[in-house]
C-alpha positions in Angstrom: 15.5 16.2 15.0 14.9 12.3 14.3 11.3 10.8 14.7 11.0 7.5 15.7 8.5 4.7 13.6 5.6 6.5 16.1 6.1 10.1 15.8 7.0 9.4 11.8 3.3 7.2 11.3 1.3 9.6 13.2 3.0 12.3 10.7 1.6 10.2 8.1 -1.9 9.6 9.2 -2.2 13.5 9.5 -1.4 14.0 6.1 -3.7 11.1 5.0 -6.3 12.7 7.0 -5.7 15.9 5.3 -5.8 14.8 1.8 -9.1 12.8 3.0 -10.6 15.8 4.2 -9.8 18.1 1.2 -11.2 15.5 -1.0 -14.5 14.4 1.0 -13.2 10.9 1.6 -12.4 9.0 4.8 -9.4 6.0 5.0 -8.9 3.6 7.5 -5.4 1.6 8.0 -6.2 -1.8 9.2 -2.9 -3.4 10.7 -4.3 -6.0 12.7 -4.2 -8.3 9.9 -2.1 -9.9 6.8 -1.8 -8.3 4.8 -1.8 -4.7 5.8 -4.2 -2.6 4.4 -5.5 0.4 3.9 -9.3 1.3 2.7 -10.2 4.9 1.5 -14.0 5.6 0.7 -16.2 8.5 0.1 -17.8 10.1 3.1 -21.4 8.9 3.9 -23.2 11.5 5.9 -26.1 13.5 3.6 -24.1 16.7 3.5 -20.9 15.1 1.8 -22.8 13.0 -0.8 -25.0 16.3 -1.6 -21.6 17.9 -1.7 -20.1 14.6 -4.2 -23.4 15.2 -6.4 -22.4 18.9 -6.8 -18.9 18.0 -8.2 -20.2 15.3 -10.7 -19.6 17.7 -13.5 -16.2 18.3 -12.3 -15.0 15.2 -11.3 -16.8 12.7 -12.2 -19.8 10.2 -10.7 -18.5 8.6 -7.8 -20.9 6.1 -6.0 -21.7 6.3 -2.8 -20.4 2.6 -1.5 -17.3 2.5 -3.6 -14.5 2.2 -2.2 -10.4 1.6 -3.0 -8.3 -1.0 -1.5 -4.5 -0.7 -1.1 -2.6 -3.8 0.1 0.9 -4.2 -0.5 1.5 -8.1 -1.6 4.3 -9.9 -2.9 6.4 -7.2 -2.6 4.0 -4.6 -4.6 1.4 -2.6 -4.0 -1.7 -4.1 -5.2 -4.9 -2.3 -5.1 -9.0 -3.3 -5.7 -11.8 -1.0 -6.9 -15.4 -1.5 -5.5 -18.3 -0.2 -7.4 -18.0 3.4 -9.1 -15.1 5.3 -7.9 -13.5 8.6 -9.8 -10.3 10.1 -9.1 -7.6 12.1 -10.3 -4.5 10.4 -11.7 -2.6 12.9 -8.8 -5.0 11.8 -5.7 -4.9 8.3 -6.0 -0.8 8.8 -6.6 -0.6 10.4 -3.1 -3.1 8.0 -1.7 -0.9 5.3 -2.9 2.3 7.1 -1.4 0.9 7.7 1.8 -0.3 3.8 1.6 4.1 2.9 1.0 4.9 5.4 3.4 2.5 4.0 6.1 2.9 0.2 5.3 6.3 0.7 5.7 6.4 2.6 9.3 3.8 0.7 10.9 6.4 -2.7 9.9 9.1 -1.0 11.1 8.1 0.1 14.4 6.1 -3.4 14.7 9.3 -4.9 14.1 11.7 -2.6 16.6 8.6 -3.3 19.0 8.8 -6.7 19.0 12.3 -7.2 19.1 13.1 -4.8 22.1 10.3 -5.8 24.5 11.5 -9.9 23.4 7.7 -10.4 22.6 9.0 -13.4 20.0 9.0 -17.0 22.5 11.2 -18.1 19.4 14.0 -17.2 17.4 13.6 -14.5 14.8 12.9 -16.5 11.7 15.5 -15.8 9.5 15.8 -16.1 5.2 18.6 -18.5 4.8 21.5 -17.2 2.1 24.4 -18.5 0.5 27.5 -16.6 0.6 26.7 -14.3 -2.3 23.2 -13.4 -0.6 21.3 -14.4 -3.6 20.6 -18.1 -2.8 19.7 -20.0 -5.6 19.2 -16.8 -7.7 21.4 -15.5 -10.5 21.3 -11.6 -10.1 21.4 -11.2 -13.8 17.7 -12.9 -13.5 16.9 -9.6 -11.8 14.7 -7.1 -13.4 15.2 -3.5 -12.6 12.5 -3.5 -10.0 14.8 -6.4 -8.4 12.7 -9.2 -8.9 13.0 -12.5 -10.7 11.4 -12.4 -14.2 9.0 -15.4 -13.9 8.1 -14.5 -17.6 8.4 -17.8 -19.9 10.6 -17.9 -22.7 8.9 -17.5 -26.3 8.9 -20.5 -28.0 10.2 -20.3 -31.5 8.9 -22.3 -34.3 12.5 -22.9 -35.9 13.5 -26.5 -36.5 16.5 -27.9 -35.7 
């Protein structure tokens, strides 16, 4: 059976809620602004941060006001650290999945939303192309990630 954009982000936010639960944390998605983001902090009630003391050993000190900021800019995901926060290498891999997974639903179904109840006054803007779909980019400029190296050449102290 095929979910749409809905059925497929509320999937996501129940897995996301899961991990969040297993892991005494609690995310929010905000999508009401640009860029789309998603924030994941620990749990503040007494309980959880007695329970975060009791796993220092284990896990590391984690403070209670940090927090992790996911945003997805520029065509990456880009993500902020606030104050003290400890996590595995694996956690913060699926937090950072579950960040791609729901950036990219939320756009799509935003975007099918829009389009089928005509909430656009305008025309759709649109990327202008040339007829090789490249513009004024050589796809041999292309790194394997498919974006244009913006590196500088080195210079080279030869004489000529």
């Amino acid at each position: 059976m095929k979910m749409n954009e809905e059925a497929t982000f509320a999937v996501y936010q129940k897995k996301l809620k899961g991990i969040c639960e297993e892991n005494d944390l609690q995310a929010t998605f905000n999508r009401s602004s640009y860029p789309l983001t998603m924030t994941v902090r620990p749990l503040q009630d007494v309980a959880d941060q007695m329970s975060m003391l009791e796993k220092v050993e284990d896990n590391g000190y984690t403070s209670p006001d940090a927090s992790i900021k996911f945003s997805y800019e520029d065509g990456a995901i880009k993500y902020t650290l606030s104050k003290e926060f400890v996590i595995s290498d694996a956690l913060f891999t699926k937090l950072k999945n579950l960040f791609r997974n729901l950036h990219d639903t939320w756009l799509q179904y935003f975007h099918r939303t829009v389009i089928q109840k005509k909430l656009l006054n305008a025309n759709v803007p649109d990327i202008p192309e040339d007829a090789d779909g490249f513009g004024d980019i050589d796809p041999d400029d292309l790194n394997a990630d498919g974006l244009v190296n913006t590196t500088p050449p080195e210079d080279t102290d030869e004489e000529e």
